[in-house]
N, C-alpha and C positions, 0 to 999 in steps of 0.2 A: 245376391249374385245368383245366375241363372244360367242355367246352357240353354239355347233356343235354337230348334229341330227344324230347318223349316222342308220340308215337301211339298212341290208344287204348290205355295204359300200359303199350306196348312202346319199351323204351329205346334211341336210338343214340347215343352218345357218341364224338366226337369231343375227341380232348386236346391243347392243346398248352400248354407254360410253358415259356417263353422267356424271362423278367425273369430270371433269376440264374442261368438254369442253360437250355445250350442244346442239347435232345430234341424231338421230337416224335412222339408217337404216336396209334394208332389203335384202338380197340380191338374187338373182337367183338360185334353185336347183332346184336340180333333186326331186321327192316325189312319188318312184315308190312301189314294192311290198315290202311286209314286215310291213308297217305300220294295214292291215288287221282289225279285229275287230276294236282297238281300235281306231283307226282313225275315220273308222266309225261314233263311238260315239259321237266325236268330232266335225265332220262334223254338223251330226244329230243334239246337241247341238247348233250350231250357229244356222241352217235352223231355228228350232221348234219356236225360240223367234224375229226372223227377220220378222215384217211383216205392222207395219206402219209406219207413218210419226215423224217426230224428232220435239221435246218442245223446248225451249230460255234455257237460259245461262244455260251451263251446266260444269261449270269449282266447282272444288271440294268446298264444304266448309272447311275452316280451322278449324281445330282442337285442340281445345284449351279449356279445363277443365272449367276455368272460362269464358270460353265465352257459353258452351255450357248446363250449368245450366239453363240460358233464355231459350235457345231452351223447354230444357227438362220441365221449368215449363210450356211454352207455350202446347206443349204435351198432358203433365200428366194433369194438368188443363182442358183441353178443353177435356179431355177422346177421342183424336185422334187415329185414327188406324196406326200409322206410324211405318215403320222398322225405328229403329235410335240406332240397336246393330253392325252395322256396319259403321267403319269411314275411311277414311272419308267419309261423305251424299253427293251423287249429287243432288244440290240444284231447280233439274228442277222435281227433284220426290216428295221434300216437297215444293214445290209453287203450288201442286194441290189442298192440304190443309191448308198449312200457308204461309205467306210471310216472306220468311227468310232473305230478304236482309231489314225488319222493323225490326228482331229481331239484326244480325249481323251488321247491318252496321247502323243502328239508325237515318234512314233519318228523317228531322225535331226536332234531338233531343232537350231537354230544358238543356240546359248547365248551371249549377248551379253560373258560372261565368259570363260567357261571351255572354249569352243570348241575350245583349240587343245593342252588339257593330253591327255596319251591316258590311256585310261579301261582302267585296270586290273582285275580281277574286282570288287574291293575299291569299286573307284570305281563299277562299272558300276551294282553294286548300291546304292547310296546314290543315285546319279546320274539311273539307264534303268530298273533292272529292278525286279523285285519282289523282295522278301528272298528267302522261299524258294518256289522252283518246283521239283514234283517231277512226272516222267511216271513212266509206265507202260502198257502195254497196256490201253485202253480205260478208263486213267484220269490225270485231270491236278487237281493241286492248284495252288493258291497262296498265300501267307501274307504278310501286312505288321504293321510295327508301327502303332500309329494313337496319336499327340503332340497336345498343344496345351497347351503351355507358356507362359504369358503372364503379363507384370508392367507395373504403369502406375499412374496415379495422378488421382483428382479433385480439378482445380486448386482449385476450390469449396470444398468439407471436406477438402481435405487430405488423404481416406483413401488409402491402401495398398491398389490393387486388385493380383489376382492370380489366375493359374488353373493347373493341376496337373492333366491329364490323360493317364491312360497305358488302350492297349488293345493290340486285336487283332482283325484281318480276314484270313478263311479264307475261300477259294472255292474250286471247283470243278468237275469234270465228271467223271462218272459212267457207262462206256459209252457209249450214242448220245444214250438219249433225259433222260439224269436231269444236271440241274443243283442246285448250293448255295453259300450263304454265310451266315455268322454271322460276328455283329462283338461282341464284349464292351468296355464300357470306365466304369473306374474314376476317379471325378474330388473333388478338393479345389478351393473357390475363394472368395472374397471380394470380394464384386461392390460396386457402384456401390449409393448412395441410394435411387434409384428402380424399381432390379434388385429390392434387398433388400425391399422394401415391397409388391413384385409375390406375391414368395413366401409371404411371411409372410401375405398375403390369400390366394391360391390355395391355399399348401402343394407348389405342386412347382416344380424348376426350369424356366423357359418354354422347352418345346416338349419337354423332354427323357423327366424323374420325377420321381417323390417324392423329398423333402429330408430330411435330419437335419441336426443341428447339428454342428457343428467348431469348435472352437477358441473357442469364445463369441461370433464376430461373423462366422463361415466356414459354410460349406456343405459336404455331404459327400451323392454324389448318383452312382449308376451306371446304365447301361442300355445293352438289347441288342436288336439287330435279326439276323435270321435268317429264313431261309425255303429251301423247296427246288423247285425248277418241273420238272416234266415235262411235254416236247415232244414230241404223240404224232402230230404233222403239223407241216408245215413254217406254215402260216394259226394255228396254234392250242396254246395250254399253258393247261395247269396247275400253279400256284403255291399253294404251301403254308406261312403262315408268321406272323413278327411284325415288322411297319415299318410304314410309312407310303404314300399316295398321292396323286397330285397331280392334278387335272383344270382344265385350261387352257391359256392360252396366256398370261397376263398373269404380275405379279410378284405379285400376290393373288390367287387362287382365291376366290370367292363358294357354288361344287358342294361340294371336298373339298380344302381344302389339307394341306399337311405340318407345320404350325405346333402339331399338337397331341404329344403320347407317341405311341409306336408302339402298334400294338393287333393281338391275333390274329385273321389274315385265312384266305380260302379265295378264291379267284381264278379267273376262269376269263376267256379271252383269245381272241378270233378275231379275224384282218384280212386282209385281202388290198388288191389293188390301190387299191378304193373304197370298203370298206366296213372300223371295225373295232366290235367288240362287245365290251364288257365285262361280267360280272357277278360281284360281289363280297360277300361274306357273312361280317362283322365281328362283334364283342366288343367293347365298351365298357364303362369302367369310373367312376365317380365316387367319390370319397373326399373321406372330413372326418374330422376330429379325435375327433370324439365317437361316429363308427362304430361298431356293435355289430359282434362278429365275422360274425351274421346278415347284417347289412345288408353287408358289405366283399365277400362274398359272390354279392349282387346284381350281375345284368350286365345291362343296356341290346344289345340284339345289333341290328347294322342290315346292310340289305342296300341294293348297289347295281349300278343299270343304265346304261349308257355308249353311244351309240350315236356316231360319226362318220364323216359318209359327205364324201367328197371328189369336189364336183361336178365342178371342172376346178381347175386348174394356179391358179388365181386365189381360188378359193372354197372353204371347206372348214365343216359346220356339224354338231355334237355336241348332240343330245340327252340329257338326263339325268336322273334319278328317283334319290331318296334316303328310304330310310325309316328310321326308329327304333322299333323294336316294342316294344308294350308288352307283355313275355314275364316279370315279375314282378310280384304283387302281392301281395293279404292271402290267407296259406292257398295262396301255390304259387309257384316260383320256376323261373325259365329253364325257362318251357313256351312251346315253337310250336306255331305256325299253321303247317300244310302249306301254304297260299299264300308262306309265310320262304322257301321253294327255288322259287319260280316266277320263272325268270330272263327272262319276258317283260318290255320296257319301258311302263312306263307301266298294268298291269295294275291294280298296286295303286293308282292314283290313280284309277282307273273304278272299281274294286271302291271302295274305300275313302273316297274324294274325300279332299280336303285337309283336312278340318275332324275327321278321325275322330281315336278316341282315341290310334292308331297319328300316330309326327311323319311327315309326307310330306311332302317339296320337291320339285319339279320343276325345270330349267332347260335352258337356251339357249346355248350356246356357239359364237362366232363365228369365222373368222379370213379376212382377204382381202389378198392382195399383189396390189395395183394395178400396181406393177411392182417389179424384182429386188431392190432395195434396200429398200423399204420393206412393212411387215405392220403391219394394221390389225385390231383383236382388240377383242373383248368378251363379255359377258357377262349375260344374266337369270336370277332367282332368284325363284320364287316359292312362298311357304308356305302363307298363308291368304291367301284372296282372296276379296272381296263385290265384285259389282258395283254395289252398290248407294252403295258408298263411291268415291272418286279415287283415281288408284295412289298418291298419295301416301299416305294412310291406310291400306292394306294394308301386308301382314308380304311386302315385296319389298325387293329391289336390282339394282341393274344395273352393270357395269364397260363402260367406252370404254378404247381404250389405242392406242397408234403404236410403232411400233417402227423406227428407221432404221439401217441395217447399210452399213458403209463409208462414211459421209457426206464429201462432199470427196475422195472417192476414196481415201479413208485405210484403209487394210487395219487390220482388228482395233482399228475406232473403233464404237462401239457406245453408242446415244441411246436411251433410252425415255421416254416421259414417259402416266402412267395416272392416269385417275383411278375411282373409287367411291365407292357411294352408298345405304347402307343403310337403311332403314326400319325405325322403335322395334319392337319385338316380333319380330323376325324370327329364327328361329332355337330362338325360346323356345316352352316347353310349359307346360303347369299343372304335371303331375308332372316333376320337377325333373329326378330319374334318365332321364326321355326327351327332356330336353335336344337339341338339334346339335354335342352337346360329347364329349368322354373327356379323361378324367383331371384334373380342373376345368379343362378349354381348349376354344374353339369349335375346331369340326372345318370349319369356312369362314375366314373373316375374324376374323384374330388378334385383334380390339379388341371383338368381338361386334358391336353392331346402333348402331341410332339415330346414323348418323356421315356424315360425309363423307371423302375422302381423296385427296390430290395426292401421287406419288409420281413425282420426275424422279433418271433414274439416267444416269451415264455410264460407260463400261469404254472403259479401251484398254491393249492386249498390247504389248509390243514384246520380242521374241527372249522373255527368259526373265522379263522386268518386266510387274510390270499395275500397274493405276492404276484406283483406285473413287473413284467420287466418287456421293453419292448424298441425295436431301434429301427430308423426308416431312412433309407436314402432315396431321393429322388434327384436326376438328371434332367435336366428340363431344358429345351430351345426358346427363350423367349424373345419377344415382341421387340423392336426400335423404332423408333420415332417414323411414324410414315410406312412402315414393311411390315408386312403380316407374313410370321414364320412360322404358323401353325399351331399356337401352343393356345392360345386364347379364343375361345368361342366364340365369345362373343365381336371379335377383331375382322372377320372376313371379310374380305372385298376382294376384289380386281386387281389393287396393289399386291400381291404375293407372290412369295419365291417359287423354287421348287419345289419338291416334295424329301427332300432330302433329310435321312432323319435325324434328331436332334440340330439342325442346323438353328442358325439366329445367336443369341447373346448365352453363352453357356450359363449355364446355375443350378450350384447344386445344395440343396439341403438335407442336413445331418439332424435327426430329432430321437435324440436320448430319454429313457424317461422309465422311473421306477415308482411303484406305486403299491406299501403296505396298508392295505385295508383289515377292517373289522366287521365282522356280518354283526348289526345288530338285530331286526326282522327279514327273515327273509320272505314274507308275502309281498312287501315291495323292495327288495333287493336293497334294505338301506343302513351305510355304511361310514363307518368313522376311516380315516384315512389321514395320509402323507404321503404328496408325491412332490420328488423331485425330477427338472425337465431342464435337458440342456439342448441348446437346438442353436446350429450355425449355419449363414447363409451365406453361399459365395456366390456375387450376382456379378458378371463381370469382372472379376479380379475384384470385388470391394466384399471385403467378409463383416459380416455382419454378427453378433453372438447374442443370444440371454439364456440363463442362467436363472431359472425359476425352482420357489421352494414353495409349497403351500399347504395348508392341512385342512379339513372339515366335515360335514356331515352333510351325505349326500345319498338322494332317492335314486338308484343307478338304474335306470329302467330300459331306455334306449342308448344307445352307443350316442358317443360325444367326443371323441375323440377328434383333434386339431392339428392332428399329424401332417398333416397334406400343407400346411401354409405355409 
């Protein structure tokens, strides 16, 4: 797979395929006229932030809900100046003011069990370390296995759930300034009722990939993330790769959440004290069934711009633009616009306004600690927008959210309670491929548009124990036969109502779910567990229920959470 540049039909190609097999290349063009101003810019952008020496380990931290509450108390408690609305963090920008690999990886921790057994090589590594670590002169590796082995059952139907996951996670450093990791991993599973009915609508597993069949009622499903970042100043990198990103501060993103497949990115990163900058230059993908090899072909490529400046110790607010370009159609495929590398914010919604044939979102990103313990966050999003209409009738949404860290003075007791608020059409386009989506998933808000949502979560640590507890209501307009009510992205046409909101077929789902884990290593965050999950659907008057109990051993690294279905 390729992105191909073309300028006055001089070609630049950029490669990289990362789904099965983990390379990346570059290859040799031409980059003569035609790129003009915007390039420019481009250039200019790399120079302005290129200008010192490169920090230690600078490989991503993982991103993981319940892992990153510690962070966030550590944070908010110590009234830190840190950007942490953008994920995943490179860990070499918060080691100037906390040690993340005390908070993440819990060197010396007090294990409420096994404290007191001594830790043999054998032990260390199951227990402290990473499988294999190897140095050398101006290079260091590391390698894990990545599990999640689960068995459980729906009290409801009866079925036989299961999951069957085996991989692998290699990182490393590279001399001063080059970092990497790739992760491969191969999965069997046989999911829930209403897991199975997600898929077989969409065709991939949620948030993961593409599906085949197993076993006549199983799943059979692999996928990989990788990327490599170089650090050509200690303010500033560039990343090179395939995963996911996060922009926020809440438990949903409305900018760009991690809920969809991973997709191949091009990165580029500056921060300092008050300011950081991102801009980011994607591959998107949509698949069906009836794909011509032509059309599987087609890519959707989007670009994004990040700004978050931290007024003071209490205030902190993010800027953001998102486009999806329309770089395929009849008679020409994956052709840019020299404005695709213009890494200014907000250019393209001057140039372009909101309504052009290019998707543009804009938003808002908030966050405010009133004091040590508590963070108040939210969120605007807006797509198309008339004045002439009420915000409720526009393609927007907005997120409010609270965060309370050690409430009652309870060390590693952690409250959120958020809510969200989407508007029919939001997200959506006419041409389908220019969607807010890859790989049939919103690249926002896992449930797409036309919704409401309550999400109250609790976490608490103790030594090597946690404890989730977590409840989500979502109100949702959806779709009838023939009428696009806003709710499904992928649905738009000419057939549609007003903009009225939650209007269409009412439904509402309830997802219950409690969740005791056991930290066995924290280098890869992997954990013995039991969770049970009650979740009800009332789709039109017809309620739906199951009732899931399941237990097993699992590498919890990125968020995976199934709430939204």
């Amino acid at each position: 797979m390729g992105w191909k540049l073309l300028f006055n039909n001089y070609p630049y190609v950029i490669g990289i395929n990362l789904f099965k097999y983990t390379y990346i290349y570059i290859s040799k063009a031409k980059i003569k006229r035609g790129l003009g101003l915007q390039m420019k810019y481009f250039i200019l952008f790399l120079l302005i932030f290129s200008y010192s020496l490169t920090k230690s380990q600078n490989t991503n931290l993982p991103y993981n809900t319940f892992l990153f509450s510690d962070l966030e108390e550590d944070i908010n408690c110590r009234f830190l100046n840190v950007h942490n609305s953008l994920k995943p963090i490179e860990p070499n920008y918060l080691n100037s003011k906390i040690n993340s690999d005390s908070i993440f990886f819990l060197f010396g921790r007090d294990s409420l069990i096994l404290n007191r057994l001594k830790h043999k090589k054998l032990w260390k590594k199951l227990r402290t370390e990473d499988l294999v670590i190897g140095k050398a002169k101006n290079f260091i590796i590391q390698a894990n296995i990545i599990v999640d082995f689960e068995a459980g059952k729906d009290l409801v139907t009866d079925s036989i759930l299961s999951t069957n996951s085996r991989g692998i996670i290699v990182k490393g450093k590279i001399g001063k300034r080059f970092y990497f990791q790739t992760l491969a991993v191969e999965n069997q599973a046989f999911v829930a009722d209403f897991i199975s009915q997600y898929i077989k609508s969409n065709q991939v597993m949620p948030g993961l990939a593409r599906i085949r069949g197993f076993n006549q009622t199983g799943y059979d499903y692999s996928y990989s993330n990788s990327y490599i970042n170089y650090v050509p100043a200690d303010n500033f990198s560039i990343q090179f790769g395939h995963g996911k990103n996060f922009i926020g501060n809440g438990y949903r993103s409305l900018l760009l959440s991690d809920y969809s497949a991973a997709y191949p990115f091009l990165k580029f990163l500056f921060q300092n004290k008050r300011i950081q900058y991102m801009y980011m230059m994607n591959s998107f993908q949509e698949i069906s069934a009836i794909d011509t090899r032509e059309i599987v072909f087609n890519r959707n490529h989007g670009s994004f711009s990040y700004l978050n400046i931290i007024v003071n110790k209490y205030l902190q607010v993010g800027l953001f633009e998102g486009t999806v370009w329309k770089t395929s159609g009849v008679g020409y495929n994956n052709k840019f616009k020299p404005n695709y590398f213009n890494p200014l914010i907000f250019y393209k919604t001057v140039n372009y306004s909101l309504n052009d044939s290019n998707n543009v979102l804009v938003g808002f990103n908030i966050q405010i600690i009133p004091q040590k313990n508590i963070q108040l966050y939210g969120q605007l999003v807006v797509d198309d927008y008339s004045f002439k209409n009420d915000f409720n009738q526009n393609k927007t949404g907005y997120q409010a959210g609270i965060k309370i860290f050690k409430p009652f003075n309870i060390k590693k007791l952690f409250l959120m309670c958020e809510y969200n608020r989407i508007n029919p059409y939001t997200y959506s386009h006419d041409v389908i491929r220019q969607n807010y989506t890859h790989f049939n998933m919103p690249l926002a808000h896992p449930a797409g548009a036309n919704l409401q949502e309550l999400v109250i979560k609790i976490n608490y640590k103790f030594k090597d124990f946690g404890i989730e507890l977590s409840y989500n209501n979502i109100n949702q307009g959806k779709d009838s036969t023939g009428i696009n009510f806003g709710g499904n992205l992928f649905n738009y046409s000419d057939n549609y109502e007003s903009s009225n909101f939650l209007q269409g077929l009412k439904t509402t789902t309830k997802y219950y779910s409690a969740t005791l884990s056991y930290l066995i290593n924290p280098a890869i965050n992997c954990r013995l567990f039991v969770s049970v999950i009650k979740r009800t659907n009332n789709y039109y008057s017809v309620e739906k229920n199951s009732n899931l109990i399941y237990f097993g051993i699992r590498t919890n690294i990125f968020n995976n959470s199934l709430d939204y279905i």
